[in-house]
C-alpha atoms as a printed R data frame, in Angstrom:
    type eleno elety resid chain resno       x       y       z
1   ATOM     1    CA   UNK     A     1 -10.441 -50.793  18.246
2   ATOM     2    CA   UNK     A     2  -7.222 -48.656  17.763
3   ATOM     3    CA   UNK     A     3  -4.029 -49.980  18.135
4   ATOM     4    CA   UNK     A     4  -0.696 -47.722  18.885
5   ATOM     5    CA   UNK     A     5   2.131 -48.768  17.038
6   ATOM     6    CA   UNK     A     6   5.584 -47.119  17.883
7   ATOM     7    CA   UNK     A     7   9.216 -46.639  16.856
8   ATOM     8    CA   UNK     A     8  12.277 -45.283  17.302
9   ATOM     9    CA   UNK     A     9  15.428 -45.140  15.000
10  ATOM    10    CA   UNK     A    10  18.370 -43.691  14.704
11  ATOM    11    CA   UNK     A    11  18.246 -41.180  11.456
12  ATOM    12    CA   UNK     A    12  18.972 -37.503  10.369
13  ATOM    13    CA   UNK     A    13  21.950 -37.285  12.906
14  ATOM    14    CA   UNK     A    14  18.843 -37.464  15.805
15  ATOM    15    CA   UNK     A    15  16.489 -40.106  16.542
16  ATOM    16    CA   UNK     A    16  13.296 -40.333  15.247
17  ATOM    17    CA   UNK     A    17   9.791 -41.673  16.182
18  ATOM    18    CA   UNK     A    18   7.250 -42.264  14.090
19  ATOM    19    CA   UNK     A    19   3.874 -43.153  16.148
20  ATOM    20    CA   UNK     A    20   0.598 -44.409  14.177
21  ATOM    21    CA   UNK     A    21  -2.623 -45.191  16.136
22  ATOM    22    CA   UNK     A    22  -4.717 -47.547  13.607
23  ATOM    23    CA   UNK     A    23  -7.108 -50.474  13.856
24  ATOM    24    CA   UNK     A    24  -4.909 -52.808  11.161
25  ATOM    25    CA   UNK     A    25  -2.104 -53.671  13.631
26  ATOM    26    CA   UNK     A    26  -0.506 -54.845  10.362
27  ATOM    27    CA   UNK     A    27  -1.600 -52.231   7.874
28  ATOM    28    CA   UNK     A    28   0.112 -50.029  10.834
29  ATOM    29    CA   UNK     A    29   3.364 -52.048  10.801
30  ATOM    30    CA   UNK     A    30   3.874 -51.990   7.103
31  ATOM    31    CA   UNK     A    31   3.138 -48.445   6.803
32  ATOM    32    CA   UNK     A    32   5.435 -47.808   9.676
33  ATOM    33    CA   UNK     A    33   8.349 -49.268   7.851
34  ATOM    34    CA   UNK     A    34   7.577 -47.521   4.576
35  ATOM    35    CA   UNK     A    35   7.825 -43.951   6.458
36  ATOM    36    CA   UNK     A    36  11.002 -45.135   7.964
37  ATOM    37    CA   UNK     A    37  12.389 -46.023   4.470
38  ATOM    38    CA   UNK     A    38  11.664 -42.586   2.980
39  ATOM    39    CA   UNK     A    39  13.479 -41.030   5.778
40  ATOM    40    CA   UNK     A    40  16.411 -42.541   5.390
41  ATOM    41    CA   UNK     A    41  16.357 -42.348   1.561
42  ATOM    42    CA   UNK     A    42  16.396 -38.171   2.558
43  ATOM    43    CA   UNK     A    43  19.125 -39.028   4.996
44  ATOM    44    CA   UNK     A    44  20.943 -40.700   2.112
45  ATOM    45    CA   UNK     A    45  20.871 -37.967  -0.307
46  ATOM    46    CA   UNK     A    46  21.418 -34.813   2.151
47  ATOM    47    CA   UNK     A    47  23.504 -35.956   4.483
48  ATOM    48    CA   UNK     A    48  26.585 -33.439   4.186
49  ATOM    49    CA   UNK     A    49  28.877 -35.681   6.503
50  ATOM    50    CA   UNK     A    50  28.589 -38.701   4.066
51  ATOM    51    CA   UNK     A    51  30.922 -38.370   1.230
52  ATOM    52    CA   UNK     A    52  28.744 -40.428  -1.392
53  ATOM    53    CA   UNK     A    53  25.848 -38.323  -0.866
54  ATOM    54    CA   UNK     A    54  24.483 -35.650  -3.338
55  ATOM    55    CA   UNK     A    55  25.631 -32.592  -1.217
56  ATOM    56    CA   UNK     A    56  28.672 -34.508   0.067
57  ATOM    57    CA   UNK     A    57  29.559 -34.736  -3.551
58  ATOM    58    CA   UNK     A    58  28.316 -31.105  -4.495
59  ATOM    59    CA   UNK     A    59  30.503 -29.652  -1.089
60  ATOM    60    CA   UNK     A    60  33.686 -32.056  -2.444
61  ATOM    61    CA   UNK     A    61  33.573 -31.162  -6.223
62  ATOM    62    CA   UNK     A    62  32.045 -27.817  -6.457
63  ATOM    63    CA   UNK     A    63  29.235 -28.764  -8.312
64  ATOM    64    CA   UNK     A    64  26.843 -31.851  -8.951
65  ATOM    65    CA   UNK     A    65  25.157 -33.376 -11.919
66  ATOM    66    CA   UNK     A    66  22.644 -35.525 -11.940
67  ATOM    67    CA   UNK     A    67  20.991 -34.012  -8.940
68  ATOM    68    CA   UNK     A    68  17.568 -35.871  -7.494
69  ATOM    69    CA   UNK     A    69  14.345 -34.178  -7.484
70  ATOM    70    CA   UNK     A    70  14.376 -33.959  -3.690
71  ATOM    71    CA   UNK     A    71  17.681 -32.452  -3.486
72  ATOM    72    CA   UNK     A    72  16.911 -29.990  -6.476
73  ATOM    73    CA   UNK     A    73  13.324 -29.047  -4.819
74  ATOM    74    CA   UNK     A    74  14.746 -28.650  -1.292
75  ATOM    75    CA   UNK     A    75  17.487 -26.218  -2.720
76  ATOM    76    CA   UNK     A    76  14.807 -24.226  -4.364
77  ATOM    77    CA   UNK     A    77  12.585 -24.033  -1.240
78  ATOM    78    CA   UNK     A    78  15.417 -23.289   0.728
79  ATOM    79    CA   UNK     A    79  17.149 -20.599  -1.232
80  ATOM    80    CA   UNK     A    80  13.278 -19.016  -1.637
81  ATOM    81    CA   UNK     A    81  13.084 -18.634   1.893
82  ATOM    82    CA   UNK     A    82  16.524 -17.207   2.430
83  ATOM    83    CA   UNK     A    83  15.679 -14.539  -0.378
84  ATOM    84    CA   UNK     A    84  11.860 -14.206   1.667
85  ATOM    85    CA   UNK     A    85  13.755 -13.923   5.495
86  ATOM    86    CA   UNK     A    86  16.477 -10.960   3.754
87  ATOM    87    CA   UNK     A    87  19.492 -13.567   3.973
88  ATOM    88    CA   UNK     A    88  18.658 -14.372   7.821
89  ATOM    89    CA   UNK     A    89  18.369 -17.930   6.641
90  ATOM    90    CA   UNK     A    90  21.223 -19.460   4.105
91  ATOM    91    CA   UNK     A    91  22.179 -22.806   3.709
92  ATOM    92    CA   UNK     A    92  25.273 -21.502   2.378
93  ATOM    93    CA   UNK     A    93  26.746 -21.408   5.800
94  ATOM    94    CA   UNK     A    94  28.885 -24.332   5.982
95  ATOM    95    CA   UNK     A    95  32.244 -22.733   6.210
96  ATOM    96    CA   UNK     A    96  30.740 -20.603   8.961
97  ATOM    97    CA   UNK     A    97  29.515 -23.398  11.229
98  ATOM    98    CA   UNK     A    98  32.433 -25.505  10.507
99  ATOM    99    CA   UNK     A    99  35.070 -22.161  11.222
100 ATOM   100    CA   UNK     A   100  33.018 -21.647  14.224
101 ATOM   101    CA   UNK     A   101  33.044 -25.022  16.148
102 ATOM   102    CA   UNK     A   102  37.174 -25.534  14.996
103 ATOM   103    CA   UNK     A   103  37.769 -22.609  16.905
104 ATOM   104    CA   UNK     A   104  35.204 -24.040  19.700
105 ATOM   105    CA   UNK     A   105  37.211 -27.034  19.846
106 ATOM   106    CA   UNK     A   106  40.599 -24.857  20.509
107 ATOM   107    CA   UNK     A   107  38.545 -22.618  23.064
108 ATOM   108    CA   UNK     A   108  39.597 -19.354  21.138
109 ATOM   109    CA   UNK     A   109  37.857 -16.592  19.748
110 ATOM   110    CA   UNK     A   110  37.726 -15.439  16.033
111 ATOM   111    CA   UNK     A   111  39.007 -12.156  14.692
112 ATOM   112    CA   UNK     A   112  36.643  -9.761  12.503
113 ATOM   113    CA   UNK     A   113  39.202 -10.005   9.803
114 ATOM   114    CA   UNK     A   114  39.217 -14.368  10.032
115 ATOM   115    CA   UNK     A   115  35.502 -13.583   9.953
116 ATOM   116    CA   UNK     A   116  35.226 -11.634   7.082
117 ATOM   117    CA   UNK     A   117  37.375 -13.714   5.056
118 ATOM   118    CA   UNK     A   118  34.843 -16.960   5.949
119 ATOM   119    CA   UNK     A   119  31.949 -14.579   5.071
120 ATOM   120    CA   UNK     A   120  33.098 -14.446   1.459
121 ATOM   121    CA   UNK     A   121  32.148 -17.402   1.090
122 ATOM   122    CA   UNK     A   122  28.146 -17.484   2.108
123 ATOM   123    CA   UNK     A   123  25.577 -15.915  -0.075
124 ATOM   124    CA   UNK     A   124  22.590 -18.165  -1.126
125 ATOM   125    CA   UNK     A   125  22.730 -16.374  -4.549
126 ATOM   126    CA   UNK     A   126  26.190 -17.828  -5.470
127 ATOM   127    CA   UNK     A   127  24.330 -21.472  -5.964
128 ATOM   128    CA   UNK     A   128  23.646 -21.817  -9.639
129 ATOM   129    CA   UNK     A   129  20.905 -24.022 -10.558
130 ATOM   130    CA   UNK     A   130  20.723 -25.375 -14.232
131 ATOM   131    CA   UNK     A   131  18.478 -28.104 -14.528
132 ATOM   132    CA   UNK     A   132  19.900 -31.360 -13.529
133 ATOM   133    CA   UNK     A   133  22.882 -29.599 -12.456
134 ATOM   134    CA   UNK     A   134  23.726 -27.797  -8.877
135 ATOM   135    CA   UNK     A   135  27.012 -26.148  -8.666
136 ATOM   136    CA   UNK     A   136  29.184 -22.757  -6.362
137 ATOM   137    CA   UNK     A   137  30.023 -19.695  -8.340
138 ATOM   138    CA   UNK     A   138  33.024 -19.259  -5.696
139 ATOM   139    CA   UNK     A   139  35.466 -22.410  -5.066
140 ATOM   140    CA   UNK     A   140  35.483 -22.985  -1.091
141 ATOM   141    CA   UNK     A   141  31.792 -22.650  -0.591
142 ATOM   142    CA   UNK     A   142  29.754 -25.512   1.167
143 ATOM   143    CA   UNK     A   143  25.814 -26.200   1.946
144 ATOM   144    CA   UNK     A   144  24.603 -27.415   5.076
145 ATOM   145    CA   UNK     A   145  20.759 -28.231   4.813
146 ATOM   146    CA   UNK     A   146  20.467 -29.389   8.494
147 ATOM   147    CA   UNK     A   147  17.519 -26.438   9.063
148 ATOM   148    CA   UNK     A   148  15.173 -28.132   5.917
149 ATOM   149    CA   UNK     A   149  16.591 -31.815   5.505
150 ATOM   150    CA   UNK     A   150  15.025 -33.166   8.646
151 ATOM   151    CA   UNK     A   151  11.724 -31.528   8.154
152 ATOM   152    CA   UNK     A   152  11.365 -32.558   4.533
153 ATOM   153    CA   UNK     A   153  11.967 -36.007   5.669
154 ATOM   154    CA   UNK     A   154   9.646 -35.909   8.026
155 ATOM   155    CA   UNK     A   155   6.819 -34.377   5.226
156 ATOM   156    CA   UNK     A   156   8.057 -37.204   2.824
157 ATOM   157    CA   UNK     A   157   7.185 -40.266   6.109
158 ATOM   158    CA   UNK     A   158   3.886 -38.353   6.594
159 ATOM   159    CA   UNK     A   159   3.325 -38.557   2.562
160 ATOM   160    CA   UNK     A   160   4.305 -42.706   2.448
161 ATOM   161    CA   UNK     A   161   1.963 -42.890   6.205
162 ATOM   162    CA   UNK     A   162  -1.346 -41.093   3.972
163 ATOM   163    CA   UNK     A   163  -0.713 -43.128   0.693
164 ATOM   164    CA   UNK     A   164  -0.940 -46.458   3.652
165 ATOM   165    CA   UNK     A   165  -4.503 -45.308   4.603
166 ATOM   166    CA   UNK     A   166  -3.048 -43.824   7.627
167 ATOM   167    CA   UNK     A   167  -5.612 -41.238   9.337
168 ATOM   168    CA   UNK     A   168  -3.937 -41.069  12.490
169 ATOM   169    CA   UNK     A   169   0.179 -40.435  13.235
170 ATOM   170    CA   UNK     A   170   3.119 -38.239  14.711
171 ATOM   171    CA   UNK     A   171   6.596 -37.978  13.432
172 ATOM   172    CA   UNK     A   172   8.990 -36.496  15.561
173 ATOM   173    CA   UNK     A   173  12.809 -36.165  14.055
174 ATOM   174    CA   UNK     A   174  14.586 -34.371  16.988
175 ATOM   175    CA   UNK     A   175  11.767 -32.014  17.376
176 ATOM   176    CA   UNK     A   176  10.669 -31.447  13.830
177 ATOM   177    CA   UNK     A   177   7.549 -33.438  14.100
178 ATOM   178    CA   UNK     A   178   4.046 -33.587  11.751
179 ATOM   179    CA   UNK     A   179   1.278 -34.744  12.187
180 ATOM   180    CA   UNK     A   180  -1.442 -36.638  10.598
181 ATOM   181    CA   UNK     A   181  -4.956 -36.205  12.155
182 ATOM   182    CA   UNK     A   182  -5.027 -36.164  15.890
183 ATOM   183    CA   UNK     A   183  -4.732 -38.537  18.484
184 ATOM   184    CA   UNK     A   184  -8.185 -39.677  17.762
185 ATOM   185    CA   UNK     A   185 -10.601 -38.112  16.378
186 ATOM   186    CA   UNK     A   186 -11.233 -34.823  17.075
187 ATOM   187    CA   UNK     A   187  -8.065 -35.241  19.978
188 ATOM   188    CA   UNK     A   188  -4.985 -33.086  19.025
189 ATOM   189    CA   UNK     A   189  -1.621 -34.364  19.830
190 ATOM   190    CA   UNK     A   190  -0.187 -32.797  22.685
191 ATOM   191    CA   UNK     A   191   3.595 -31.176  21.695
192 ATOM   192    CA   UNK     A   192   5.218 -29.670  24.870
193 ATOM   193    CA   UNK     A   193   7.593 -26.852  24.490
194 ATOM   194    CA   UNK     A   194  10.861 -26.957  26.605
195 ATOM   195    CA   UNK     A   195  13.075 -24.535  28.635
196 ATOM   196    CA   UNK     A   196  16.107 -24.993  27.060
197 ATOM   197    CA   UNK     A   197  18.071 -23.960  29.904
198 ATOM   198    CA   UNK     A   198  16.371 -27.050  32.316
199 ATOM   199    CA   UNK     A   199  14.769 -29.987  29.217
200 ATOM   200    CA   UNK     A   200  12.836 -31.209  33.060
201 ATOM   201    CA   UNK     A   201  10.829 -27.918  32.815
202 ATOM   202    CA   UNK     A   202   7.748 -27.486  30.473
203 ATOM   203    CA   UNK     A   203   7.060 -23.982  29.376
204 ATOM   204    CA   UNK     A   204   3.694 -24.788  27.747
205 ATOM   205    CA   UNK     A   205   2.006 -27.306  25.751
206 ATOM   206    CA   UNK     A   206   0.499 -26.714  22.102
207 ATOM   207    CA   UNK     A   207  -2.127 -29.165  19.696
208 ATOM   208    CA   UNK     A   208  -0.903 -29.998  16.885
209 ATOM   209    CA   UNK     A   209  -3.697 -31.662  14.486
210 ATOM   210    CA   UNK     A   210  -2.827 -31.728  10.720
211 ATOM   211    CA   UNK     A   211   0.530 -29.699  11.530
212 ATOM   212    CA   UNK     A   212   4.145 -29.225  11.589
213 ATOM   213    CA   UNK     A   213   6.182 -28.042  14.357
214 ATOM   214    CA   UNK     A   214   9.984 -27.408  14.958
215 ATOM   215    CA   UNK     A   215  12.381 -25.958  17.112
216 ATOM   216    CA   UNK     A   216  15.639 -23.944  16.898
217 ATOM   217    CA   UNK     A   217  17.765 -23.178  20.019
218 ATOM   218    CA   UNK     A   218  20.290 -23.975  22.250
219 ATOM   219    CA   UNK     A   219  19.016 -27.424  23.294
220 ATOM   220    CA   UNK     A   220  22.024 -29.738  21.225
221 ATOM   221    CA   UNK     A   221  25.047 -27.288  20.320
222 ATOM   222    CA   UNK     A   222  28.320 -27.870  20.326
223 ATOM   223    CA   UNK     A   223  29.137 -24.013  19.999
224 ATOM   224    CA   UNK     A   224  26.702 -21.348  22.021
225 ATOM   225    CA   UNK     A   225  24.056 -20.659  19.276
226 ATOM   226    CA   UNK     A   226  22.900 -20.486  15.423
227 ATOM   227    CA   UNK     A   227  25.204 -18.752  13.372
228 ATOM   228    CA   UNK     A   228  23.660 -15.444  11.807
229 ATOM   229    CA   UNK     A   229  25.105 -16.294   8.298
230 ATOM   230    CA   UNK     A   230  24.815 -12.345   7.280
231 ATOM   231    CA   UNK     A   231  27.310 -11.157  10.149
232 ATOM   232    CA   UNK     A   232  29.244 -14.354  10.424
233 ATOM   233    CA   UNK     A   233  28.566 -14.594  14.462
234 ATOM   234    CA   UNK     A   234  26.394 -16.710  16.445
235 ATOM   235    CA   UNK     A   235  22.932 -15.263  16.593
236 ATOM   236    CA   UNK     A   236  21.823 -13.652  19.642
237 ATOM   237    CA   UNK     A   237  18.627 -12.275  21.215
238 ATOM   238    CA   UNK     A   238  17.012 -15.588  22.668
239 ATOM   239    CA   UNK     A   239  16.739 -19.532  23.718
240 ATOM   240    CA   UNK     A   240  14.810 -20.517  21.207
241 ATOM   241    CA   UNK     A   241  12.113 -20.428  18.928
242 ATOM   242    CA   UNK     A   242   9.252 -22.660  17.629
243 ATOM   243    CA   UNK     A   243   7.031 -21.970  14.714
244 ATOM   244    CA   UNK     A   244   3.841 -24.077  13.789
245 ATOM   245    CA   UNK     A   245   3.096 -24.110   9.655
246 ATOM   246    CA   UNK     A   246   1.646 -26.529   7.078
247 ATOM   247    CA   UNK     A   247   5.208 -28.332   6.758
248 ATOM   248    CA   UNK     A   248   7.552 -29.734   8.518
249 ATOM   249    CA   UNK     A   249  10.037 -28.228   6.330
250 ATOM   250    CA   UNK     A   250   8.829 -24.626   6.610
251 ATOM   251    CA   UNK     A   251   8.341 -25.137   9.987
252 ATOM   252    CA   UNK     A   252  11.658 -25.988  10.466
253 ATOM   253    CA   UNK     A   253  13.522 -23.376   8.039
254 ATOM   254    CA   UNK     A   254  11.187 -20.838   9.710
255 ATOM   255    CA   UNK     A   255  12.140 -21.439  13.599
256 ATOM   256    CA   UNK     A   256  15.907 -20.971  12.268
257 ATOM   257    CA   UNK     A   257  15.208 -17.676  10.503
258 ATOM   258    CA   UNK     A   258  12.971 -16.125  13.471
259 ATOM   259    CA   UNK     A   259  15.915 -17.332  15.554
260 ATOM   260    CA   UNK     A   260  18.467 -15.717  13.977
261 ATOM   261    CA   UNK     A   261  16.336 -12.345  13.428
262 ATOM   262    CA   UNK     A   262  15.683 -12.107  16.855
263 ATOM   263    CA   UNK     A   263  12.308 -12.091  18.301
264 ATOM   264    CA   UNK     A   264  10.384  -8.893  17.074
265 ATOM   265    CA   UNK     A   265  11.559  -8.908  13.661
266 ATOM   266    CA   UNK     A   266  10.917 -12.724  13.660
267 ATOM   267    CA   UNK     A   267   7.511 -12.473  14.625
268 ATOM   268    CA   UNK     A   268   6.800  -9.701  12.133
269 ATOM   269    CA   UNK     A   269   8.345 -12.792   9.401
270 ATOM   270    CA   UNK     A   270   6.106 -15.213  10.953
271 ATOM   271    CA   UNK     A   271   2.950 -13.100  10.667
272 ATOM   272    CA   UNK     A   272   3.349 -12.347   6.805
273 ATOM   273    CA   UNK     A   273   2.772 -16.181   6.082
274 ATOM   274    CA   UNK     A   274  -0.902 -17.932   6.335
275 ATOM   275    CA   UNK     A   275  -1.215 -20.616   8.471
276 ATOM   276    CA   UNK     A   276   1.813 -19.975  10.754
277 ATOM   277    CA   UNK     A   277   2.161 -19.520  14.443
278 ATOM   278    CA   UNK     A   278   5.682 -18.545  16.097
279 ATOM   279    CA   UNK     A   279   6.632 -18.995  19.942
280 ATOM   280    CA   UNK     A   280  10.036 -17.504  21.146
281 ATOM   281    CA   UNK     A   281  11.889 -17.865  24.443
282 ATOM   282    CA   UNK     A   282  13.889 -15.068  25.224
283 ATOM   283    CA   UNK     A   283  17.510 -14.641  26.920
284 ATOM   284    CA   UNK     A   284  15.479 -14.158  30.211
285 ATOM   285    CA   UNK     A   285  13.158 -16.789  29.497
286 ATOM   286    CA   UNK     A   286  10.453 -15.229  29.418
287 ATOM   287    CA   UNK     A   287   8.382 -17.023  26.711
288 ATOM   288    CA   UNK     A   288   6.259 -15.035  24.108
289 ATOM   289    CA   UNK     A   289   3.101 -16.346  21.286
């Protein structure tokens, strides 16, 4: 007999569920816990609003030694795919996103020239990596790694859930979720894909078995959209986009990227990688696969 065991905590700046269907109510429990645990040892490390984490320390100082193998490998990844999506995706942003919502919160609107002067300071390429050892070649800059963190969590729970004998479970982090299995055997989880202009209304549903899925779009912003960190403005084109890969964390850094390069030259991205399927809403919502 299968038993469902659920959770919900508060992590990653979201909330996040982790759902296991098992027989071994306690085998379940414990490896519940343990995928709970690796998240927030992610959230510990990435977490660009805590001071005493490794990127609140590398944003504060300038540079970091010492740095973790998760923060050094998520870095990588991410700078990888920024080179890979032309600079569409950069986790150099920072100063962007926090110019943007300052001037949010004072209901004005930048200047070219105040954005041009913030834009100096984003470029993926100006984060020198030297072993043990992350630091900016420009004083001022800042990462943000809120489109990979979350995602790579997520993979690192679904890692700890396999290594507990786990055949069947979901992990949902604010709508970067993975999953291990199905439902049941041979049952696919059923992920539903929103209209971010009414979260009531269901666009369409996918299966997800063995798979990642996330989501970028207008659903939680305190400003209108994503920031396109090559022009310095918030991205336009659509609502939102969702992209299905191997990961949770290229899942997630891909729905960003196809976000911010706007639905045709997004789906051309999405279609030079194996294994990946990309859904966009657009402006009109009229949803595309």
């Amino acid at each position: 007999m299968l038993h469902v065991i659920k959770d919900v905590r508060d992590a990653l700046g979201t909330f996040v569920t982790i759902t296991i269907v098992h027989p071994d109510i306690t085998e379940a429990i414990r490896a519940l816990h343990s995928g709970f645990e690796a998240i927030h040892r992610i959230h510990k490390l990435m977490n660009a609003l805590q001071q005493s984490s490794e990127v609140g320390a590398l944003n504060r100082e300038g540079y970091y030694e010492g740095v973790s193998d998760d923060t050094k490998h998520v870095i990588e990844r991410a700078n990888s795919f920024s080179e890979l999506s032309g600079g569409n995706f950069d986790i150099t942003v920072l100063p962007l996103v926090k110019f943007w919502e300052a001037n949010a919160n004072k209901s004005r609107v930048p200047t070219d020239a105040e954005i041009s002067g913030i834009l100096e300071l984003v470029g993926y390429r100006n984060v020198a990596i030297e072993d043990r050892k992350i630091s900016f070649r420009k004083p001022g800059m800042g990462i943000t790694l809120a489109g990979v963190a979350k995602g790579y969590a997520v993979d690192k729970a679904i890692e700890v859930l396999s290594q507990g004998n786990i055949k069947h479970a979901l992990v949902n982090a604010g709508g970067d979720l993975r999953a291990i299995g199905g439902k049941k055997e041979n049952i696919p989880w059923k992920i539903a894909i929103r209209d971010p202009r009414n979260l009531t209304r269901v666009i369409t549903t996918v299966d997800l078995y063995d798979r990642a899925i996330a989501t970028s779009g207008t659903y939680r912003r305190s400003f209108r959209d994503i920031i396109n960190p090559r022009v310095g403005k918030p991205a336009q084109g659509m609502l939102s986009s969702t992209v299905i890969a191997k990961t949770a964390m290229d899942a997630d850094m891909l729905a960003t990227g196809v976000f911010v390069l706007g639905a045709e030259k997004g789906k051309m991205l999405s279609e030079k990688l194996d294994g990946v399927k990309s859904f966009v809403i657009g402006n009109d919502g009229q949803f595309l696969n």
